[in-house]
C-alpha positions in Angstrom: 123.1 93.6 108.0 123.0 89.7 107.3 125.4 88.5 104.7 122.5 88.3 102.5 121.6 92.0 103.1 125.2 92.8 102.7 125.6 90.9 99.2 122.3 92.2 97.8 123.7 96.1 98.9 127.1 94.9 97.1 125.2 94.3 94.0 123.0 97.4 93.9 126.4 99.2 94.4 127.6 97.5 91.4 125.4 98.6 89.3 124.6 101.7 90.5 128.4 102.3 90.4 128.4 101.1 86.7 125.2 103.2 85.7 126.4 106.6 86.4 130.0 106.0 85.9 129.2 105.3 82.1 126.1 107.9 82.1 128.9 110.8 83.0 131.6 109.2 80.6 129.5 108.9 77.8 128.0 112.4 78.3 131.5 114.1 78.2 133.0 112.1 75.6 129.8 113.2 73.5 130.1 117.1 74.2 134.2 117.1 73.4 135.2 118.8 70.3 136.9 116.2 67.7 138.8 118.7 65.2 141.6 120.8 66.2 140.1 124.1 68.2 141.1 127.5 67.3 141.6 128.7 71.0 142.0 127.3 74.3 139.4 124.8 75.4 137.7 124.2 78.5 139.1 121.8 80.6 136.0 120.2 81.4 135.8 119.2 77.2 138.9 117.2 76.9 139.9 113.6 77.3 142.5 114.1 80.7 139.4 115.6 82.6 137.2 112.8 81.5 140.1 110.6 83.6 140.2 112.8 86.3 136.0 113.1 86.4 135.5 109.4 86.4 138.7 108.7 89.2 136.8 111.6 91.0 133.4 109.7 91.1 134.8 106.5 92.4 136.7 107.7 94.6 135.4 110.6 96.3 131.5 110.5 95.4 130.3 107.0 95.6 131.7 106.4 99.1 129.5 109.3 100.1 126.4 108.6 98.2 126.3 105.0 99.0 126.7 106.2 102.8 123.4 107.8 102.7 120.4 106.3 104.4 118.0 107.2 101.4 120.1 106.0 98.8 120.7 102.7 101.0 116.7 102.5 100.9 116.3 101.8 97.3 118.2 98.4 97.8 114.8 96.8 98.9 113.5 93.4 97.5 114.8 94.0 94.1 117.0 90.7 92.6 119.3 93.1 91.2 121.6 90.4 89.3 118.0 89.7 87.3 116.0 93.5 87.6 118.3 95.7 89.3 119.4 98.0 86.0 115.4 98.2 84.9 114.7 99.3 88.2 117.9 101.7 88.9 116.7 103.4 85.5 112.9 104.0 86.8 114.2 105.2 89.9 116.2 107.6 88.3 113.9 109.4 85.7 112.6 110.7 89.3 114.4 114.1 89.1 114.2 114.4 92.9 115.2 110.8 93.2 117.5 110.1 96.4 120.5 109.0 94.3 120.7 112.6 92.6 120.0 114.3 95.9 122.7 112.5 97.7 124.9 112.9 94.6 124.6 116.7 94.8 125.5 116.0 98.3 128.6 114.5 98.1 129.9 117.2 94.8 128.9 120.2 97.1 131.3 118.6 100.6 134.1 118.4 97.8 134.1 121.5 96.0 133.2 123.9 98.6 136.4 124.3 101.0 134.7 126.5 103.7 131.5 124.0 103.8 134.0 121.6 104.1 136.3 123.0 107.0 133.5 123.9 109.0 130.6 120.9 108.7 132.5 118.3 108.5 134.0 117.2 111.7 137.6 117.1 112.8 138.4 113.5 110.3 137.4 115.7 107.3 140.3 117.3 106.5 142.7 114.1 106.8 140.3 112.3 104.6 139.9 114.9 102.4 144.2 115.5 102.2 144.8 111.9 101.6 141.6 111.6 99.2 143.5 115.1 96.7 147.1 113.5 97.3 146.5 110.0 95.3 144.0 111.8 93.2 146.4 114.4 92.0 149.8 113.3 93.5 150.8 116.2 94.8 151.9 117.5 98.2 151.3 120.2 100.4 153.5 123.0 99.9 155.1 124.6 103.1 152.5 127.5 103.4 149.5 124.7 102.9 151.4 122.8 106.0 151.7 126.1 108.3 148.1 127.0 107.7 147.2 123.0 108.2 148.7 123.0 112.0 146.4 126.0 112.5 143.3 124.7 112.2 141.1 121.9 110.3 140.0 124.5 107.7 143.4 125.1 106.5 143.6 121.5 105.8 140.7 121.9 102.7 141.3 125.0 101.7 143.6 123.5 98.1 140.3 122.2 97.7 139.3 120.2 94.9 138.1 123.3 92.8 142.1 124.8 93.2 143.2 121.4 92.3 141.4 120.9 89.3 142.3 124.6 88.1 146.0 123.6 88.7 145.7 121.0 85.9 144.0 123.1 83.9 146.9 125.3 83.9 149.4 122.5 83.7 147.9 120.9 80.8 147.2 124.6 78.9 143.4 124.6 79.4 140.8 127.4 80.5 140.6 127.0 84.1 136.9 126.2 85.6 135.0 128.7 87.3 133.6 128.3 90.5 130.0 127.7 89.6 131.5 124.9 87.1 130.0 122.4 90.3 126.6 122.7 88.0 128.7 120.9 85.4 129.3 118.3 87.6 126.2 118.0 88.9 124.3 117.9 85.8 125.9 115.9 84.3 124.2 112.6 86.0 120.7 114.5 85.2 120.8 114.3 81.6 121.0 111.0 79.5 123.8 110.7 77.3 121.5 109.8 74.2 119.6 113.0 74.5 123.2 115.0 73.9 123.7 112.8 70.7 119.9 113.6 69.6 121.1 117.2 70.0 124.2 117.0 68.3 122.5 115.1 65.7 119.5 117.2 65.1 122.0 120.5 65.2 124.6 118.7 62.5 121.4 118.1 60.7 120.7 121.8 59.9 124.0 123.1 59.6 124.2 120.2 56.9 121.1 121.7 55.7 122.0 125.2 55.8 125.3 125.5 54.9 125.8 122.5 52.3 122.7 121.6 50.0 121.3 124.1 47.7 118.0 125.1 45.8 115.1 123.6 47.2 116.7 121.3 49.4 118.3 124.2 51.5 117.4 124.9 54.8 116.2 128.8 55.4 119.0 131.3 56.9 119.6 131.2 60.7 118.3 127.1 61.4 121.0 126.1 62.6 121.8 129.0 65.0 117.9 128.4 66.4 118.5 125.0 66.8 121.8 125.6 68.7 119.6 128.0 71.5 117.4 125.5 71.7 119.5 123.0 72.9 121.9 125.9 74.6 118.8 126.6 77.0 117.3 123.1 77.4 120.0 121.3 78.9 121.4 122.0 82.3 123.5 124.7 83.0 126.6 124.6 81.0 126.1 121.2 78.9 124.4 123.3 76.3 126.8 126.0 76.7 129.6 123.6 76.2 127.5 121.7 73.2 127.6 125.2 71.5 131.2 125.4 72.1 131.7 122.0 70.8 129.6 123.2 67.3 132.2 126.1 67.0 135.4 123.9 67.1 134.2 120.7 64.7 131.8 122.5 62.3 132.6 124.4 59.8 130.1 127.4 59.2 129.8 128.0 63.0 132.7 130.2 63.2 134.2 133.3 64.4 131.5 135.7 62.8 128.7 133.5 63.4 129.2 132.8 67.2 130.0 136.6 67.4 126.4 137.4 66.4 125.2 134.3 68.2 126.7 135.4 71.4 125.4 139.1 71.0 121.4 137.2 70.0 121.3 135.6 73.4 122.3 137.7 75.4 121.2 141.6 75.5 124.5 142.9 76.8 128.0 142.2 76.6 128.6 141.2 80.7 125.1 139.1 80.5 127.0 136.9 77.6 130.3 136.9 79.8 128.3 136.0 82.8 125.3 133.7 81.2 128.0 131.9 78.9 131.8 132.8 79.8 133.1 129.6 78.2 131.7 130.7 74.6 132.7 134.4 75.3 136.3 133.5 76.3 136.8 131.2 73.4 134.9 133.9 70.6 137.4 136.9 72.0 140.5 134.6 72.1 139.1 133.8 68.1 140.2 136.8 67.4 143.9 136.4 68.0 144.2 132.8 67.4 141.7 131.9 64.3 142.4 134.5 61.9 141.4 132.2 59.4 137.5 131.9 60.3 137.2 136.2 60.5 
């Protein structure tokens, strides 16, 4: 590259860096409850994880997305200090855009310790030791350095799915499950300003279906339709966790209501826990812990 080349790629990066850095962070801070919640929340929908998500994206997946030869394409003739966000923006309503394929990329070489240990060359798991340590600060314990002189997979295998799970746990949160990668994923996919037309439309009809009266009163069950709607047309988990958010800061979607939510959309009991486990978890620890909203 020329200097020229190399200072136009620098600015690209910039904002490219700056794009989806507040696309994510405004996307999480809109789906995280704001009153108290009457069980155990996700980790993924609280302020710490929002920390650890963005350190995560600068650290470990820009260096790998802006590594890619397709992504390093889109640079082109584009005076990105004038055009470059206008631009960025059209390229990325292209669902099958470089950027996002690239970005899926880098999430799955992270969270997947056997992909990991075995694709990615005898430098991975270094990189990948030092990349958890100043993420996380913490060390190896003595097992984790025994199986580490074994062999590079060993290295990985406190991946970053393990790691994440131990904050959870330190910080009293549900843990993630391993399919939560979709959550990180999709969250780059889906424009922050269509979450808050959700959760404006949905605190719309529970407004009208649970406060007004008479005429002005929305019919029985609005506000529960409008909640599948946007349950099963965002990506997978974001309307799961926009549900969730619903049953901690408003006040008619409670216990008995997400109960008979849970059982309309879903025909059995194990298709809820395994379609939506976050809103299943939190309705059966309801139970114990919100005695109030039975």
């Amino acid at each position: 590259m020329t200097a020229g080349d190399n200072e136009k790629f620098e600015q690209f990066a910039a904002i490219l860096t700056t794009e989806l850095l507040d696309r994510t962070r405004k996307s999480l801070e809109l789906l995280t409850p704001e009153e108290q919640p009457a069980a155990k929340l996700p980790f993924a929908l609280t302020p710490s994880f929002q920390e650890i998500y963005a350190e995560l994206v600068r650290v470990g997946i820009f260096p790998v997305l802006l590594s890619r030869r397709p992504v390093r394409a889109i640079v082109g003739d584009v005076d990105w200090p004038r055009d470059g966000r206008d631009y960025l923006l059209t390229v990325l309503d292209d669902r099958s855009n470089a950027v996002f394929t690239a970005w899926d990329y880098a999430w799955d070489a992270l969270w997947d310790e056997r992909k990991v240990g075995a694709d990615s060359g005898s430098s991975a798991p270094a990189k990948k030791k030092g990349f958890f340590a100043s993420l996380f600060g913490r060390k190896p314990d003595k097992q984790e350095r025994r199986t580490s002189e074994q062999g590079a997979e060993g290295d990985v295998m406190a991946g970053l799915y393990t790691m994440l799970n131990e904050q959870a746990e330190r910080r009293g949160y549900l843990p993630l499950f391993h399919d939560d990668i979709k959550v990180l994923k999709g969250l780059v996919r889906v424009k922050p300003a269509r979450i808050f037309q959700a959760w404006k439309e949905i605190n719309q009809y529970h407004h009208q279906e649970f406060y007004l009266s008479g005429q002005d009163q929305a019919k029985p069950g609005v506000t529960s339709d409008c909640l599948q709607k946007w349950h099963y047309n965002l990506p997978d988990r974001i309307g799961e966790f926009l549900v969730l958010k619903a049953a901690v800061d408003m006040e008619f979607v409670n216990k008995p209501f997400l109960g008979k939510y849970i059982r309309q959309s879903a025909r059995t009991q194990e298709e809820a826990e395994k379609g939506m486990p976050y809103l299943a978890t939190y309705w059966k620890s309801m139970k114990q812990s919100a005695a109030a909203q039975g």
